[in-house]
Chimera marker file (.cmm) of the C-alpha trace (Angstrom):
<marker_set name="trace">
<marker id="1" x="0.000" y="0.000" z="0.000" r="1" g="1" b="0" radius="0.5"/>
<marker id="2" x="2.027" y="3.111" z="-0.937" r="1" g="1" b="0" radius="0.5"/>
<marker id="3" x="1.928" y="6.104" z="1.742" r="1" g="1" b="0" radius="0.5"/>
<marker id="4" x="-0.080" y="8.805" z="2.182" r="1" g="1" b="0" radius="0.5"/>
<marker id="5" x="1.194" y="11.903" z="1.427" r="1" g="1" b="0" radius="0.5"/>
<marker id="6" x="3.280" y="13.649" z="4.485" r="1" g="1" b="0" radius="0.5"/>
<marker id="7" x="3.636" y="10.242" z="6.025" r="1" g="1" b="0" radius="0.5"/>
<marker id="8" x="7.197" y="9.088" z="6.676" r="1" g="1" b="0" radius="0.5"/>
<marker id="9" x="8.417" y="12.145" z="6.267" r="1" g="1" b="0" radius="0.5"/>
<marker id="10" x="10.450" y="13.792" z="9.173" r="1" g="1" b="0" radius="0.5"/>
<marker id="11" x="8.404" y="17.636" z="10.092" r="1" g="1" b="0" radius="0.5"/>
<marker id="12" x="11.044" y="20.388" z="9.172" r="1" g="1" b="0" radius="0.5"/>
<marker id="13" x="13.267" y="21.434" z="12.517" r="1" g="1" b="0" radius="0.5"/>
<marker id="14" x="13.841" y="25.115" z="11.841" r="1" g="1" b="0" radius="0.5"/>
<marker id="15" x="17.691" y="25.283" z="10.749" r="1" g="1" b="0" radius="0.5"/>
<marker id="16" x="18.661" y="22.281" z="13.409" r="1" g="1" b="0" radius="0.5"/>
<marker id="17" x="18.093" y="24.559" z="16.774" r="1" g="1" b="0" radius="0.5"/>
<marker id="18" x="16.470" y="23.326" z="19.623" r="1" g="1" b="0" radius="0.5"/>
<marker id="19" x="14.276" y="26.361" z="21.481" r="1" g="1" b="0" radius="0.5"/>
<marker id="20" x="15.891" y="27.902" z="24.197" r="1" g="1" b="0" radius="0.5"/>
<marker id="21" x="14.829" y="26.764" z="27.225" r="1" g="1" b="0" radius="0.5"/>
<marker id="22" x="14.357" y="29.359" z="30.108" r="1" g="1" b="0" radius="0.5"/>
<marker id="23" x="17.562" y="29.755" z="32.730" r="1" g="1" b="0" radius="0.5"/>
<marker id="24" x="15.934" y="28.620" z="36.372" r="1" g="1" b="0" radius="0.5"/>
<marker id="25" x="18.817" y="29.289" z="38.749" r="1" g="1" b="0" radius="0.5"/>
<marker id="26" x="18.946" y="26.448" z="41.119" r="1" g="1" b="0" radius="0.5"/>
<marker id="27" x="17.238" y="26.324" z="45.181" r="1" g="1" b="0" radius="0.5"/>
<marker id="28" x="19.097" y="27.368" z="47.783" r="1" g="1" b="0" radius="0.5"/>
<marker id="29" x="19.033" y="23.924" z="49.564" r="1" g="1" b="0" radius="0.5"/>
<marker id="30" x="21.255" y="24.266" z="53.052" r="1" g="1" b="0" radius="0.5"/>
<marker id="31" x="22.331" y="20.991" z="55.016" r="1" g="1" b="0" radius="0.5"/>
<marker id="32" x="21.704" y="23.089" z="57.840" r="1" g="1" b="0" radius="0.5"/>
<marker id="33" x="21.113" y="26.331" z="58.962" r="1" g="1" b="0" radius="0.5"/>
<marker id="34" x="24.566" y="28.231" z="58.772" r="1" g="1" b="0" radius="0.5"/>
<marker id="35" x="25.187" y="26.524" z="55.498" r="1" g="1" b="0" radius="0.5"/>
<marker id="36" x="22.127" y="28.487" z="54.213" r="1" g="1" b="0" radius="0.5"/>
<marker id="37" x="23.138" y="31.447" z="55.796" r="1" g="1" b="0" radius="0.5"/>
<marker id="38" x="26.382" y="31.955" z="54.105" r="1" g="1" b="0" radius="0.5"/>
<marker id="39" x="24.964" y="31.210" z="50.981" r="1" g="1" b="0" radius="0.5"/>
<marker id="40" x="22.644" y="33.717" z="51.240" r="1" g="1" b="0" radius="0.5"/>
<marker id="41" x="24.788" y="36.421" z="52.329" r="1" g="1" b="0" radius="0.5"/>
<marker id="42" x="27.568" y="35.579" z="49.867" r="1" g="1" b="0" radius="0.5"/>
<marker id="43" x="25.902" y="38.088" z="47.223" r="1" g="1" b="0" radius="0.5"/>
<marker id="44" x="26.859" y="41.900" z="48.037" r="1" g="1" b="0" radius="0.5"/>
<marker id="45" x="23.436" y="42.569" z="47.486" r="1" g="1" b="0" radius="0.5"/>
<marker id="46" x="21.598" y="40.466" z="49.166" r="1" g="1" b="0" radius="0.5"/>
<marker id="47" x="24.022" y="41.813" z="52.318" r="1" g="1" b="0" radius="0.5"/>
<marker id="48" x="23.224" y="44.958" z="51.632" r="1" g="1" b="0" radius="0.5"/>
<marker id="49" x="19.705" y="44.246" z="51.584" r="1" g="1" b="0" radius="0.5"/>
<marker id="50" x="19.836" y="42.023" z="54.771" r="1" g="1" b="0" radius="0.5"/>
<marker id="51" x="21.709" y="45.322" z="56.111" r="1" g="1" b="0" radius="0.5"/>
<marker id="52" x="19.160" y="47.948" z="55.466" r="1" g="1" b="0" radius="0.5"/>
<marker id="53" x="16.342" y="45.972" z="56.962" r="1" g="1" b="0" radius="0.5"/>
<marker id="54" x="18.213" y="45.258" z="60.060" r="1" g="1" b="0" radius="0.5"/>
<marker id="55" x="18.454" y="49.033" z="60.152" r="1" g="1" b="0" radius="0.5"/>
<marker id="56" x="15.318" y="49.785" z="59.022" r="1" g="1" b="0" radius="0.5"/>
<marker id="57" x="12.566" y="47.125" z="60.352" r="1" g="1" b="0" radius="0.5"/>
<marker id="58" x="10.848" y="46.601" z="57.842" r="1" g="1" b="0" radius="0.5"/>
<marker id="59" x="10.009" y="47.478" z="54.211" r="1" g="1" b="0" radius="0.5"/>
<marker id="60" x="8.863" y="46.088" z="50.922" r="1" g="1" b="0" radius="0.5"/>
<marker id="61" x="10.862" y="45.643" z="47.660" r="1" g="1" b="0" radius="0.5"/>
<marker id="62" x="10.092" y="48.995" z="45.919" r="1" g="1" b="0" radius="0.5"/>
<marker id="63" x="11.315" y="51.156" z="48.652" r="1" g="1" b="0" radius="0.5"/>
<marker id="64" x="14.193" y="48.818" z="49.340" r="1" g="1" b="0" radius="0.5"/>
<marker id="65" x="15.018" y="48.900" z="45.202" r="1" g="1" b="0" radius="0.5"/>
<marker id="66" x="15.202" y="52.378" z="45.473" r="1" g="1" b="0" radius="0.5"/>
<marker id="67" x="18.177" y="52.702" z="47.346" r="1" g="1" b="0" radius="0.5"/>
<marker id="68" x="19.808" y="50.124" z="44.803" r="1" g="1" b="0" radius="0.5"/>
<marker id="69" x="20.642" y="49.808" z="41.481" r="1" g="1" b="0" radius="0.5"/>
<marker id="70" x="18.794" y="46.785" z="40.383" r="1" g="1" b="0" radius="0.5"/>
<marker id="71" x="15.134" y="46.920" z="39.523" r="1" g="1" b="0" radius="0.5"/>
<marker id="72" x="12.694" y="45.740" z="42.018" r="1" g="1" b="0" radius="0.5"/>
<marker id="73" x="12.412" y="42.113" z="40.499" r="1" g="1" b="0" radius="0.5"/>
<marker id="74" x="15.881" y="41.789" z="41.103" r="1" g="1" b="0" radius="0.5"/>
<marker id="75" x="15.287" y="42.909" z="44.641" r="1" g="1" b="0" radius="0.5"/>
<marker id="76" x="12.329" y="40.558" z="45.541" r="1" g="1" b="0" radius="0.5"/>
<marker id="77" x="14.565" y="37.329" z="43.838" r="1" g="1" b="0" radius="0.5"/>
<marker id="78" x="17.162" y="38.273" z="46.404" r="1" g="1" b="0" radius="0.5"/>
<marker id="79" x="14.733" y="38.972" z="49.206" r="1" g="1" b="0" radius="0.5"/>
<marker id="80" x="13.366" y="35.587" z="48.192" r="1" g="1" b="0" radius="0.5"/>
<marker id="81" x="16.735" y="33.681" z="48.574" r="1" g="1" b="0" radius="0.5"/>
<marker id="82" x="16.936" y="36.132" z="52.244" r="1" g="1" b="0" radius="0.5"/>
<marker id="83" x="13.486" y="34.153" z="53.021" r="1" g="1" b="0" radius="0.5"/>
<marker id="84" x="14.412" y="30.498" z="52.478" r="1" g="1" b="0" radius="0.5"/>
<marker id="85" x="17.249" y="30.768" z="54.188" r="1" g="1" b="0" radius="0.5"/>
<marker id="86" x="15.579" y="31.899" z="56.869" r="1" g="1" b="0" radius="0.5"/>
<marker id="87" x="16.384" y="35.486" z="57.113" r="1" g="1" b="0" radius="0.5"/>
<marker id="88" x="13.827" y="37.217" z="56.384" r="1" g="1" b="0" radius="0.5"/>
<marker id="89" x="9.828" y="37.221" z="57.004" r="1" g="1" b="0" radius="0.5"/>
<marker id="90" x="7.027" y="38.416" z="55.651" r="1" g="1" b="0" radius="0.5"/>
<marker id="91" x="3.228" y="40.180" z="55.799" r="1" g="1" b="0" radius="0.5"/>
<marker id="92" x="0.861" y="41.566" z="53.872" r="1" g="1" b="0" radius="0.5"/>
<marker id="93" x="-0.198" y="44.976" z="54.338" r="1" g="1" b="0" radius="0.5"/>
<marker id="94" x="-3.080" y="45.696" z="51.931" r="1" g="1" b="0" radius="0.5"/>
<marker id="95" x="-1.328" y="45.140" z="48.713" r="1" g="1" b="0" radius="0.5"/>
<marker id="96" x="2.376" y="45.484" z="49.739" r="1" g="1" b="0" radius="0.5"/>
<marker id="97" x="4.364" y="42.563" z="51.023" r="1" g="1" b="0" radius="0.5"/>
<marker id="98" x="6.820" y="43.694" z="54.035" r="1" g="1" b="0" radius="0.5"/>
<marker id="99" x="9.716" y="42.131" z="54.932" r="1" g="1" b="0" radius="0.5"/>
<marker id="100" x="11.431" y="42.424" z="58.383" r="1" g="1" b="0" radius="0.5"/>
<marker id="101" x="14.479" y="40.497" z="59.088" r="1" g="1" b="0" radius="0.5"/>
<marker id="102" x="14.646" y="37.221" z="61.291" r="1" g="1" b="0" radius="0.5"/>
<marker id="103" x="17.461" y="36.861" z="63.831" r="1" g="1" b="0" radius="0.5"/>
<marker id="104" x="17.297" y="33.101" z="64.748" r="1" g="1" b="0" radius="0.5"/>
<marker id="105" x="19.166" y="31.658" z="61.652" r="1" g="1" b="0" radius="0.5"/>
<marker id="106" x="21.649" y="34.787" z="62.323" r="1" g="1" b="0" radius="0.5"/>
<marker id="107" x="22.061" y="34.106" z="65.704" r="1" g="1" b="0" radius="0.5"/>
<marker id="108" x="22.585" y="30.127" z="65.248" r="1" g="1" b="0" radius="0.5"/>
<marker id="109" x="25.411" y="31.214" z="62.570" r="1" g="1" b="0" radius="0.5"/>
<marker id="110" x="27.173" y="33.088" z="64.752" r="1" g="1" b="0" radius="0.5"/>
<marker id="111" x="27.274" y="30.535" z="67.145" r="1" g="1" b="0" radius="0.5"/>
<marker id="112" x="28.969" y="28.449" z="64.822" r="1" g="1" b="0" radius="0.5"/>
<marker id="113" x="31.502" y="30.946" z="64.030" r="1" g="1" b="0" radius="0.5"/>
<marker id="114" x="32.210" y="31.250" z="67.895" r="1" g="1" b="0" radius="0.5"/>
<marker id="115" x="32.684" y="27.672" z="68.419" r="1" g="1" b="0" radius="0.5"/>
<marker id="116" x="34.560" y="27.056" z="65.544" r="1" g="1" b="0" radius="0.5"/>
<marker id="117" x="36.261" y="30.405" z="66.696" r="1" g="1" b="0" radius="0.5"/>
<marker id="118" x="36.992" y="28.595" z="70.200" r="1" g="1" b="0" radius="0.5"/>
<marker id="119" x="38.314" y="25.834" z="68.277" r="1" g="1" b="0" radius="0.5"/>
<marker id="120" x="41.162" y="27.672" z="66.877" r="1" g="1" b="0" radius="0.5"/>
<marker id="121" x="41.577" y="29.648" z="69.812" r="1" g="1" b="0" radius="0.5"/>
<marker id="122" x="42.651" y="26.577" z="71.922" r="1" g="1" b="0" radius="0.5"/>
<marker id="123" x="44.859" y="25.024" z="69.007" r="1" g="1" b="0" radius="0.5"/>
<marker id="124" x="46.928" y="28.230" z="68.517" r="1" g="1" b="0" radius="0.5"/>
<marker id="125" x="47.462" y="28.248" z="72.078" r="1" g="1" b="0" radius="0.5"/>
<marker id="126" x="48.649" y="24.892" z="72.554" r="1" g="1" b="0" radius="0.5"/>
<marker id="127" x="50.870" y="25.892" z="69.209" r="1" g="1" b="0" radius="0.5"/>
<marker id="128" x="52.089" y="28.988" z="71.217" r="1" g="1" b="0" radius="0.5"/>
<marker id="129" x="52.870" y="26.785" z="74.602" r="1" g="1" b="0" radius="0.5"/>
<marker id="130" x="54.768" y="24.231" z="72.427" r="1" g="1" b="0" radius="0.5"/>
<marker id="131" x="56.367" y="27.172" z="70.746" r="1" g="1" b="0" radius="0.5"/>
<marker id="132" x="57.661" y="28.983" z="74.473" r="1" g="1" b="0" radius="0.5"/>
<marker id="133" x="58.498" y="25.143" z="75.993" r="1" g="1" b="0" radius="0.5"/>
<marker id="134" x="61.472" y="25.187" z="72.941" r="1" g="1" b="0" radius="0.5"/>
<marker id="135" x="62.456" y="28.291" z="72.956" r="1" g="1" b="0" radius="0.5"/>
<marker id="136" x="63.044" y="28.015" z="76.737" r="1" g="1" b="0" radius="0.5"/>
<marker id="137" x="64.727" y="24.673" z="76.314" r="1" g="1" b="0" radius="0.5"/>
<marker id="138" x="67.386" y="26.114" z="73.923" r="1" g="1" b="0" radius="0.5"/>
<link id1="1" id2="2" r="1" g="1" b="0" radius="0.2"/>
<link id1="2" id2="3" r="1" g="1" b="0" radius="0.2"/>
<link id1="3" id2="4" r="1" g="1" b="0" radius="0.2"/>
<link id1="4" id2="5" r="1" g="1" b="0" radius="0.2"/>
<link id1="5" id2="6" r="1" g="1" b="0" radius="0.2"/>
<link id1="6" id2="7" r="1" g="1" b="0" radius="0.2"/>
<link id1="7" id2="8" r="1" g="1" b="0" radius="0.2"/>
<link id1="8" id2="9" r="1" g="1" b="0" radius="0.2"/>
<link id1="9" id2="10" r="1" g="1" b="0" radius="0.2"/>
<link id1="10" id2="11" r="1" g="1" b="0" radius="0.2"/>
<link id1="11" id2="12" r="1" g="1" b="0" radius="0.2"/>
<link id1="12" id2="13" r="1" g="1" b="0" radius="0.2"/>
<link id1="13" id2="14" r="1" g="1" b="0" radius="0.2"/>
<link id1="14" id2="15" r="1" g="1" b="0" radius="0.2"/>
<link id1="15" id2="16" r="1" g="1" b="0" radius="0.2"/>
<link id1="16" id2="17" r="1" g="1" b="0" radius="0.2"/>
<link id1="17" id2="18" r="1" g="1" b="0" radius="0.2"/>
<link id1="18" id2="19" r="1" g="1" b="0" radius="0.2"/>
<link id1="19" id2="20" r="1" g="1" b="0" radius="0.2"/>
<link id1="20" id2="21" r="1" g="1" b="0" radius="0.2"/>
<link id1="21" id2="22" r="1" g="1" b="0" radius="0.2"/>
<link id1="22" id2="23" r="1" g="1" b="0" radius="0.2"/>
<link id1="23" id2="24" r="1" g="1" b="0" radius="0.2"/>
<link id1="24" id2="25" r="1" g="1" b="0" radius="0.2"/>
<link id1="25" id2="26" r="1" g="1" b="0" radius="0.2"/>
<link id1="26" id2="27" r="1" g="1" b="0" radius="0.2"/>
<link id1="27" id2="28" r="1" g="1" b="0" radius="0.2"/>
<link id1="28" id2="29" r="1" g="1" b="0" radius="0.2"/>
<link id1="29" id2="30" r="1" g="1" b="0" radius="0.2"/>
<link id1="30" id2="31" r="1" g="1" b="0" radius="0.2"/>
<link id1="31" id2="32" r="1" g="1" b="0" radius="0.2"/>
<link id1="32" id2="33" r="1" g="1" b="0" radius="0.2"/>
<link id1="33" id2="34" r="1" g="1" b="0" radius="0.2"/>
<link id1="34" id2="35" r="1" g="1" b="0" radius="0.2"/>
<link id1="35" id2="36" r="1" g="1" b="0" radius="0.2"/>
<link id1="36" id2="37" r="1" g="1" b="0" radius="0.2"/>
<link id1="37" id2="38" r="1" g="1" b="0" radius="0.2"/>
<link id1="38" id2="39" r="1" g="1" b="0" radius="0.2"/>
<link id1="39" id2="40" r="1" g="1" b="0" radius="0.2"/>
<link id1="40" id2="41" r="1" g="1" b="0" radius="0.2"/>
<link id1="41" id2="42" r="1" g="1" b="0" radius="0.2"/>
<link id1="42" id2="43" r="1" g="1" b="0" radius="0.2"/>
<link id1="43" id2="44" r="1" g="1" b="0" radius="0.2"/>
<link id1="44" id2="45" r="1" g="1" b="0" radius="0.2"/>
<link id1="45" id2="46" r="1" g="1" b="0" radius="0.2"/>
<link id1="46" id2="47" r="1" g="1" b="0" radius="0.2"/>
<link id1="47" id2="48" r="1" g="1" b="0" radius="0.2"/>
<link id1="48" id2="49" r="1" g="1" b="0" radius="0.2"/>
<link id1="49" id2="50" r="1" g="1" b="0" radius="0.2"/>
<link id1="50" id2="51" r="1" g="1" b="0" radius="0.2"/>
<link id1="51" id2="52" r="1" g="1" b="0" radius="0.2"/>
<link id1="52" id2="53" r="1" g="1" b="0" radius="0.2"/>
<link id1="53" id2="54" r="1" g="1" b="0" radius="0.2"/>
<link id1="54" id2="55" r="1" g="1" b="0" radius="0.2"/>
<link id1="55" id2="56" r="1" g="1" b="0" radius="0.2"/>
<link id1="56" id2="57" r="1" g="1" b="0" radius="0.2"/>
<link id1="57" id2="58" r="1" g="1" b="0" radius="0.2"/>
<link id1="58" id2="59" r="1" g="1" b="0" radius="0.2"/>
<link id1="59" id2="60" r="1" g="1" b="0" radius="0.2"/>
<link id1="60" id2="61" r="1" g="1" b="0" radius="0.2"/>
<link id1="61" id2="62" r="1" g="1" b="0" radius="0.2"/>
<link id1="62" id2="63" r="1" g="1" b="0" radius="0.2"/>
<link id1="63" id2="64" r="1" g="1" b="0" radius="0.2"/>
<link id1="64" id2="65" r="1" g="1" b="0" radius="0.2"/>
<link id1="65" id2="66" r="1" g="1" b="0" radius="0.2"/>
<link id1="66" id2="67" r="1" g="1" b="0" radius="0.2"/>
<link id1="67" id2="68" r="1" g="1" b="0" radius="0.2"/>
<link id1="68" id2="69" r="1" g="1" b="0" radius="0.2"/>
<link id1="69" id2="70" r="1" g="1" b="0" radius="0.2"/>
<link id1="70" id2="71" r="1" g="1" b="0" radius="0.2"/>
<link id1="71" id2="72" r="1" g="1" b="0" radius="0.2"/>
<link id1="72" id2="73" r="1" g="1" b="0" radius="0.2"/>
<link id1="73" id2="74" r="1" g="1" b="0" radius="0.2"/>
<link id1="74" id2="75" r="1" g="1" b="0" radius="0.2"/>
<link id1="75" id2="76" r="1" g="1" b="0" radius="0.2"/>
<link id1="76" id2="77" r="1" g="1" b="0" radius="0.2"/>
<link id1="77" id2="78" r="1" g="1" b="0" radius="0.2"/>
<link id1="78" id2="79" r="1" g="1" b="0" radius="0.2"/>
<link id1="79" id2="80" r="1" g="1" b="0" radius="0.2"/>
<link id1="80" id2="81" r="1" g="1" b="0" radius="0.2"/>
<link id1="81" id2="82" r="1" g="1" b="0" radius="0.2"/>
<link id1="82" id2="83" r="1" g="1" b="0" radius="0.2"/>
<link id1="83" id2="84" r="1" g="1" b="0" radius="0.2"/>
<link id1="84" id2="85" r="1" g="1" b="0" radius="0.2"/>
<link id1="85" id2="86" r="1" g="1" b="0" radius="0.2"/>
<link id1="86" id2="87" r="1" g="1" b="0" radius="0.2"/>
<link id1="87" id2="88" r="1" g="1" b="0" radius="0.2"/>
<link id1="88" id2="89" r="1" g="1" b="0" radius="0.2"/>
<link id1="89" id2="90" r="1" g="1" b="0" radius="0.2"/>
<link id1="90" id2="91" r="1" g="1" b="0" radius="0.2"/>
<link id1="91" id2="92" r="1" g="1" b="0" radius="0.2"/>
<link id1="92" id2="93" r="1" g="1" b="0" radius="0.2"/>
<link id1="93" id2="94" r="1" g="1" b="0" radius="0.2"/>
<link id1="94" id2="95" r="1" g="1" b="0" radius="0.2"/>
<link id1="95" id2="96" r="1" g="1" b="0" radius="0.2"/>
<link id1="96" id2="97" r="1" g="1" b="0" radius="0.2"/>
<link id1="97" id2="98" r="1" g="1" b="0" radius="0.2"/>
<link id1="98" id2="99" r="1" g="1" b="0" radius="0.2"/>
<link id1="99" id2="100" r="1" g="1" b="0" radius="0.2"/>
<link id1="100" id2="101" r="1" g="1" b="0" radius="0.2"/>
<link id1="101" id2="102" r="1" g="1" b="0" radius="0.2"/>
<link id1="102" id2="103" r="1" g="1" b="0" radius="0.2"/>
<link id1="103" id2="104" r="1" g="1" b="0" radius="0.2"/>
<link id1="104" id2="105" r="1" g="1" b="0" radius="0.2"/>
<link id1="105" id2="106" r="1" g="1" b="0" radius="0.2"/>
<link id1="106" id2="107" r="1" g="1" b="0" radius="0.2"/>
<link id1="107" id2="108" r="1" g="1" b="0" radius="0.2"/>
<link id1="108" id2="109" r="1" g="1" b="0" radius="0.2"/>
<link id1="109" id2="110" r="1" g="1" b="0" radius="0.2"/>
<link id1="110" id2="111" r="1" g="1" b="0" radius="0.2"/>
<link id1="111" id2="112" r="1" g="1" b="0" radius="0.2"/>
<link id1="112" id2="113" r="1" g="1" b="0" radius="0.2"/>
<link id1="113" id2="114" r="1" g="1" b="0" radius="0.2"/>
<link id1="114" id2="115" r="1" g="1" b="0" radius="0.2"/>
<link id1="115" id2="116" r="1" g="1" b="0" radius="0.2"/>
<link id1="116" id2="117" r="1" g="1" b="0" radius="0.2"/>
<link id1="117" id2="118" r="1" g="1" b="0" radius="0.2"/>
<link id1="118" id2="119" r="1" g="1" b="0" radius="0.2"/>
<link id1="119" id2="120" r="1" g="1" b="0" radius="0.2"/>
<link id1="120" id2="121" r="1" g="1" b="0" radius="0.2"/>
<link id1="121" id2="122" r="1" g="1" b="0" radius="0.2"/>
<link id1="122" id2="123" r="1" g="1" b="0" radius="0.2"/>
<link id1="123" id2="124" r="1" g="1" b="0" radius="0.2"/>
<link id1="124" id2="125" r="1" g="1" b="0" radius="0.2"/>
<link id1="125" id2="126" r="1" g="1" b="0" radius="0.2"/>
<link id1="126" id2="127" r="1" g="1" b="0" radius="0.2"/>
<link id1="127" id2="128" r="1" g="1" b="0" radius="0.2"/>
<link id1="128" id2="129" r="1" g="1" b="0" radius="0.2"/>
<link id1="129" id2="130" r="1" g="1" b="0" radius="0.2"/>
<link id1="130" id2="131" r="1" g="1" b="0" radius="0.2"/>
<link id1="131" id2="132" r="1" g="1" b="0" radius="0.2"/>
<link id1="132" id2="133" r="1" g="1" b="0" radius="0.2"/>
<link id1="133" id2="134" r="1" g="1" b="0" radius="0.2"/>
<link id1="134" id2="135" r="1" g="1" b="0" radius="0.2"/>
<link id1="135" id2="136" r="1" g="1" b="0" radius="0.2"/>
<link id1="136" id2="137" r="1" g="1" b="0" radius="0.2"/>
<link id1="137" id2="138" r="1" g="1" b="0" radius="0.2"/>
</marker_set>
């Protein structure tokens, strides 16, 4: 039976080209909670950000993208990595979305830096006592 017109045939491909497919930067996903919290803070913006709420409260993207030279997309992508690491919160006010920073994830950060800060504390001093116990020995 001979074929139908169009069938077997491959449908043209435009040139070859695959369409683009949209660039979806990947989650922040944190082991634990100071993992996430460097991550998020490793972007000079999103510091500054994080900065300008601690000093200010609370405020929503436009009026924080106004201090900044991004637009206020930009701003509430960043505000949104802030939020899943834990850093910021928000709440609605009519139609505006406020966001006020969160100090627990801080606060357990710093704790790690302290310990770890400890750590190396006591093993430069035991480095140091080794050090004096030769020199004196000489």
């Amino acid at each position: 039976m001979p074929a139908k017109s169009g069938e077997g045939k491959r449908p043209p491909s435009g040139g070859g080209r695959r369409p683009r497919r949209a660039y979806h930067p990947p989650k922040l996903v944190a082991v634990d909670v100071a993992d996430a919290v460097f991550a998020a803070l490793s972007d000079p913006t999103r510091r500054s950000l994080y900065g300008t709420l601690g000093e200010r409260g609370e405020a929503t993207a436009t009026e924080l993208a106004r201090d900044l030279p991004v637009t206020r997309q930009a701003v509430q992508k960043h505000l949104g990595t802030l939020a899943t690491a834990g850093l910021v919160a928000t709440r609605r006010q009519g139609r505006e979305v406020l966001y006020r920073p969160t100090p627990g994830p801080m606060s357990e950060a710093l704790a790690w830096m302290a310990e770890v800060g400890a750590q190396w504390d006591d093993r430069l001093a035991a480095l140091e006592e080794k050090l004096e116990t030769k020199r004196t020995a000489h």
